[in-house]
C-alpha positions in Angstrom: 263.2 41.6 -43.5 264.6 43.4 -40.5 268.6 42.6 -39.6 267.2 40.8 -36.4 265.4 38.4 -38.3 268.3 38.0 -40.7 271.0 37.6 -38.2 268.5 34.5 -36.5 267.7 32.5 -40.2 271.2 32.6 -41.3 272.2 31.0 -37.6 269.3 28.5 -37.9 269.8 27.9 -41.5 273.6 27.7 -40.9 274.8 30.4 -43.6 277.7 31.1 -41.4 279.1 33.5 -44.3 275.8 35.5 -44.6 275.6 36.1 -40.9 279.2 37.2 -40.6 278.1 39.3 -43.6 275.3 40.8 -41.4 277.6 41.6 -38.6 280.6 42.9 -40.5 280.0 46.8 -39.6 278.4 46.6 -36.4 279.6 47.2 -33.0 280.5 44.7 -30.1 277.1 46.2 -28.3 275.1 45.5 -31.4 276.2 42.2 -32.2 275.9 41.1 -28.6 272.2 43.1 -28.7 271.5 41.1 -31.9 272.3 37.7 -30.9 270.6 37.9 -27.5 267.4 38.8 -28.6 265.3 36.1 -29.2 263.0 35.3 -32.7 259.8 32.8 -31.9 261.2 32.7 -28.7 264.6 31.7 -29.5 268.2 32.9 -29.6 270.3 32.5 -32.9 272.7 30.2 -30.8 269.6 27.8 -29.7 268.4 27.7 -33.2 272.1 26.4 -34.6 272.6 24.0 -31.7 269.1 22.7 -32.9 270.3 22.1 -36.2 273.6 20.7 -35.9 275.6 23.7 -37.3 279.0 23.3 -35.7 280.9 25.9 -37.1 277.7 28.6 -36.6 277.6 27.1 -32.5 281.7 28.2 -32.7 281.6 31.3 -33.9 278.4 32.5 -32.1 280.2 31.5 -29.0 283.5 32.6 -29.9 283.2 35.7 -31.8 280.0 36.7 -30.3 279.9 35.9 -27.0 276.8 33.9 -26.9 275.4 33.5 -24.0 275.6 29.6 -23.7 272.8 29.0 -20.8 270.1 30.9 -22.3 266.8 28.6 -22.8 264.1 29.1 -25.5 261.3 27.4 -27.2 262.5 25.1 -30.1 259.8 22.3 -32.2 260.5 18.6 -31.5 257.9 16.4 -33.3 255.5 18.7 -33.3 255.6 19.8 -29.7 257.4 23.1 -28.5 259.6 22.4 -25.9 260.5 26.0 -23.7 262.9 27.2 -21.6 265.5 24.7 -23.6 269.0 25.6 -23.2 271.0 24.9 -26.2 272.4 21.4 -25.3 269.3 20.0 -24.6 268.5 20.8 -28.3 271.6 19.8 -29.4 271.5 16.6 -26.8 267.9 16.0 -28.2 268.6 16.4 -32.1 271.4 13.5 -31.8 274.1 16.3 -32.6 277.3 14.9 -30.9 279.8 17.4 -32.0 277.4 20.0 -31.6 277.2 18.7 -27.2 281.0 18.1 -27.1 281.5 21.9 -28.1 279.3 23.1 -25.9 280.7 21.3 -23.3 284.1 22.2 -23.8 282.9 25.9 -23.5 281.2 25.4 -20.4 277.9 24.9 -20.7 276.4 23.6 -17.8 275.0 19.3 -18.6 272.5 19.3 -15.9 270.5 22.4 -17.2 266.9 22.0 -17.7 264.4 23.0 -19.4 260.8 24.6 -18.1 259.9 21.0 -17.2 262.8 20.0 -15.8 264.4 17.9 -18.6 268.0 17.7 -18.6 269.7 17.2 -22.0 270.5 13.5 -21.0 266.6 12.4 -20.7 266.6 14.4 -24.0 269.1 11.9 -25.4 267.7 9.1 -23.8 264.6 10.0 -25.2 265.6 9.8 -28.5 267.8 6.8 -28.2 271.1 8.8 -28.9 273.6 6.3 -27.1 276.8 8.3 -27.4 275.5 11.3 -27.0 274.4 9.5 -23.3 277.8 8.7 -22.9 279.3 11.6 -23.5 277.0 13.2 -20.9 277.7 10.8 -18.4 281.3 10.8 -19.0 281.1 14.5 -18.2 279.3 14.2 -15.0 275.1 14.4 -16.3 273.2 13.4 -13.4 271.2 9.3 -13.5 268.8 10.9 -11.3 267.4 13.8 -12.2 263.7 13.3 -13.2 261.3 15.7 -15.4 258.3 17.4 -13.3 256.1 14.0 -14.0 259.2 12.3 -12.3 260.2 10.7 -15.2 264.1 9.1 -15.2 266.1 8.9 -17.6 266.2 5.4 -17.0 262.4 5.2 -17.4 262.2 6.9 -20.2 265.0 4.8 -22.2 263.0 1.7 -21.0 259.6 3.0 -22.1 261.0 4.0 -25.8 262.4 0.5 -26.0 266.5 1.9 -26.0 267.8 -1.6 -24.7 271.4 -0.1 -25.1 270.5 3.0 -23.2 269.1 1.3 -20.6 272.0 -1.4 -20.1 274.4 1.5 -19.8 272.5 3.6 -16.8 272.3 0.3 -15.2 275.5 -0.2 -15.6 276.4 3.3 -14.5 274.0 3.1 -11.3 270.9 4.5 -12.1 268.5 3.7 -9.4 265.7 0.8 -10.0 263.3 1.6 -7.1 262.8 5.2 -8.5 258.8 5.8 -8.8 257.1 8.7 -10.9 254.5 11.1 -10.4 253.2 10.3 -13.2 252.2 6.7 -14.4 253.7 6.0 -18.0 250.6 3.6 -19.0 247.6 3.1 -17.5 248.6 1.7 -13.6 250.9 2.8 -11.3 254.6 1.4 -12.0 258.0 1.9 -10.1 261.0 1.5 -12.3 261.6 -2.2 -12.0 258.1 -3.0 -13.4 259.2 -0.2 -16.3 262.0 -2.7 -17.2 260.2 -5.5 -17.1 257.6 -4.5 -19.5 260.2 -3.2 -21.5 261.9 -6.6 -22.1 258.7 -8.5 -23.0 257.5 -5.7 -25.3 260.5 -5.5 -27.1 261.6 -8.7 -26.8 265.1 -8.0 -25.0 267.0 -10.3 -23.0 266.6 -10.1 -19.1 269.5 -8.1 -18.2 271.9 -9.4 -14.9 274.5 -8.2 -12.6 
């Protein structure tokens, strides 16, 4: 196994002593050479986001200057998602601690990936309410819709994330929005997308 390979499992696998182990006689221009490159199409810092390793994200970041924007392809059910940046994985895998440190080393919470998915329709997605908040609270955008023109707001709704959906009405989202792409079978704008939502799942009609 080559060191570039190495250097990418043990930030994936989050063997935060084997990687330092890896680096330990190599020069800033190697290390920043080694954790740029990508394996499978993605960076060691993408891969530990993905995972949830919190101490691997730190260190990456603080002791190897990570680049923090950098997209690449990561596996979601099945499906490989590119050009994601590594808080949408995070965002997307439910890792909360994970998305606060990467905030609070400036990553950028409207950054998309190849299809335009920002890491709170990732979140949405997958029903991970505080890691919505948390996004919100730090200035995600409602509106911002994938290249189908999917909201997060429609996408909350069409998973059946009652809680989700309550709290982007709450915070504004927009009601009227309407997709590129139809959800089911028949053109829908957003407010029909609620409604079906409620009677599928059985929810309570939500008021102002």
């Amino acid at each position: 196994m080559d060191l570039k390979t190495a250097v990418f499992n043990a930030a994936r696998d989050g063997k935060l002593r084997l990687l330092t182990k890896l680096l330990a006689s190599k020069s800033k221009e190697e290390i920043s050479s080694l954790i740029s490159e990508k394996t499978n199409g993605a960076t060691p810092l993408l891969m530990a986001a993905r995972y949830g390793h919190l101490d691997m994200v730190e260190f990456l970041l603080e002791q190897c200057s990570a680049s923090i924007e950098v997209g690449g392809s990561v596996n979601f059910d099945g499906e490989t998602i590119e050009g994601a940046p590594p808080l949408w994985a995070a965002s997307a895998a439910g890792h909360l601690k994970v998305v606060q440190s990467l905030l609070n080393h400036g990553a950028s919470v409207n950054n998309t990936t190849l299809t335009n998915s920002t890491p709170l329709r990732a979140a949405c997605f997958d029903g991970h309410l505080e890691i919505v908040k948390y996004l919100v609270e730090h200035k995600a955008d409602l509106e911002v819709s994938n290249r189908h023109g999917h909201t997060c707001l429609m996408i909350s709704c069409y998973k059946g994330h009652k809680e989700i959906a309550q709290y982007l009405l709450e915070k504004g989202a927009d009601v009227n929005r309407k997709s590129v792409k139809v959800i089911w079978n028949q053109t829908r704008n957003i407010s029909e997308v609620i409604l079906h939502c409620m009677i599928v799942q059985n929810l309570e009609v939500w008021t102002s």
